[in-house]
N, C-alpha and C positions, 0 to 999 in steps of 0.2 A: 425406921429401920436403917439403920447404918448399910452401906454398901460393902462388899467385900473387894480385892482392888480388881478380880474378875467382872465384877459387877459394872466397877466404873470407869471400866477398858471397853464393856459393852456401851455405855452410855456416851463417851469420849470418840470411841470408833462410830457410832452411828451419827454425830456433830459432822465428822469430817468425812462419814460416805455419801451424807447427804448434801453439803456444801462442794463435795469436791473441792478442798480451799487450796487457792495458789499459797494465801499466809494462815499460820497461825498464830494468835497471838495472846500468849498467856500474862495473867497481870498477877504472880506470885509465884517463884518458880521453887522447886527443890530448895529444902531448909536442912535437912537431915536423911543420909541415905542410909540411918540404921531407924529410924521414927518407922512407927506404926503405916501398915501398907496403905494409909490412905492418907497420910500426913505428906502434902506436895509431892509425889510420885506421878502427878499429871505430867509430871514435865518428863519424866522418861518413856511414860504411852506414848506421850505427842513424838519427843524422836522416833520410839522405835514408828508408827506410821509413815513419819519420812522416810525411812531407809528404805521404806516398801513403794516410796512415793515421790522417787526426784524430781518431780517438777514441782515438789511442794517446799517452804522455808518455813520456820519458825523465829519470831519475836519477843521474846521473855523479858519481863519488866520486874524489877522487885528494889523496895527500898533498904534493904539490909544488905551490905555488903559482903558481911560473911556470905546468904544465898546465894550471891551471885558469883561470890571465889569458886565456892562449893561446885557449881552449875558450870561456871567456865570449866574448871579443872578436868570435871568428868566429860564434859564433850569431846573433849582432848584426847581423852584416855579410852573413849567408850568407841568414839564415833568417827576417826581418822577421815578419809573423806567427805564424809558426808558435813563433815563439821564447819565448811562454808556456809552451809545453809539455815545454822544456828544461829541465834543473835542473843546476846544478852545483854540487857542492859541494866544499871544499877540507875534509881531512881524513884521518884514519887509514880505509882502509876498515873493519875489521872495529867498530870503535870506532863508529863514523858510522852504520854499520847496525845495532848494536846500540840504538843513540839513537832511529834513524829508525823501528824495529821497536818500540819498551817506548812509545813514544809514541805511537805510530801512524802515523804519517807515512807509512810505508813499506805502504803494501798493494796490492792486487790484484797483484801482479808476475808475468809472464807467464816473461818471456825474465831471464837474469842470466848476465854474462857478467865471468866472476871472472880478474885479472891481481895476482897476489900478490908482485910480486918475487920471482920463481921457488921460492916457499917453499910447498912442499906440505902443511904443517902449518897456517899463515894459510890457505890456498886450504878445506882444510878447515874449519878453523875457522868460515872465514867462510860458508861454505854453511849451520850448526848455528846459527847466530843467523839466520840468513835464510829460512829453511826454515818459520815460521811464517808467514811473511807470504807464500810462495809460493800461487800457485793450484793446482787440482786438475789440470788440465793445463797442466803448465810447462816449461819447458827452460831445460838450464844448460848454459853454454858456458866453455870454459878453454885460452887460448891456451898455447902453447908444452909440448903436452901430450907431449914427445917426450923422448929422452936430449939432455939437457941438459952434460954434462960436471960439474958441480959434486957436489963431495963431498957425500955423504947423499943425493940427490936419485936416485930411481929411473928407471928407464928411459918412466915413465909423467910425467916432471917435475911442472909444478907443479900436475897431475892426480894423482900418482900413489898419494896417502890417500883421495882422495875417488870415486876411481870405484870404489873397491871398497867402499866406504861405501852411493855411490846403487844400486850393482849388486844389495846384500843388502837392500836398501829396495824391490826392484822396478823402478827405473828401467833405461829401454834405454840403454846407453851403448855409442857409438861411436866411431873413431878415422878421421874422411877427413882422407884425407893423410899419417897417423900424425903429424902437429903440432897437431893440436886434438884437444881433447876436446866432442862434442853429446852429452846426458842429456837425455831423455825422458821425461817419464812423463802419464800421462792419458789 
């Protein structure tokens, strides 16, 4: 069952009430602000949360530069103050967090919500370099956590390495809607 973007405002809001995240850090941001309400609109849940939430930032990763014009543009235009506390970056996610992590850059991260081009091998990936810079109580979130149809890909899509990874680490993972994946731990 597909979520509705009510749906995964509830799912994204419950990430970030339980992590209380200083960062957030999204790895696919806004591609199209007229696409269907669930096609990359994480990225406008997550601001509006901070507006509600100054002592919180956001992180945005994506490798297509269109996304990231798109996503600068509108911070601009949406979010006049608050838009210090945005970041976007144009880049490989796993690459870009490996940079942001060996440097520093990248800490306190509360909430992480990983979009791999449906590739459950990155999705993990990317969780194992980011995973140091995580906090002690974190959540991790992973859209399109469903049967996907794509050859290799499991019925858990581009969740489907990595929840059994956080499951033997401890973490609580869940499936509302069975299209996302929330990870818990703390």
């Amino acid at each position: 069952m597909l979520l509705t973007k009510a749906q995964r405002w509830t799912v994204l809001q419950k990430a970030c009430e339980f992590a209380q995240p200083p960062v957030v850090l999204e790895v696919g941001v806004l591609r199209d602000l007229d696409a269907a309400e669930s096609d990359g609109h994480s990225t406008l849940l997550f601001w509006d949360w901070l507006i509600a939430h100054p002592e919180c930032s956001y992180v945005g990763i994506d490798h297509a530069p269109d996304a990231v014009i798109l996503t600068e543009g509108l911070k601009h235009m949406r979010y006049g103050p608050q838009k210090d506390r945005i970041h976007v970056i144009c880049g490989d996610g796993r690459e870009t967090i490996e940079k942001l992590v060996h440097s520093g850059g990248l800490n306190f991260l509360g909430v992480v919500y990983l979009d791999m081009n449906n590739d459950p091998e990155k999705t993990l990936e990317a969780f194992l370099v980011l995973e140091p810079a995580l906090e002690p109580r974190a959540a991790i979130v992973v859209d399109d956590a469903r049967e996907l149809g794509i050859p290799g890909v499991g019925p858990r899509g581009k969740a489907d390495k990595l929840w059994r990874v956080l499951q033997a680490r401890g973490w609580v993972v869940e499936f509302p809607g069975d299209c996302m994946m929330l990870a818990t731990r703390g």
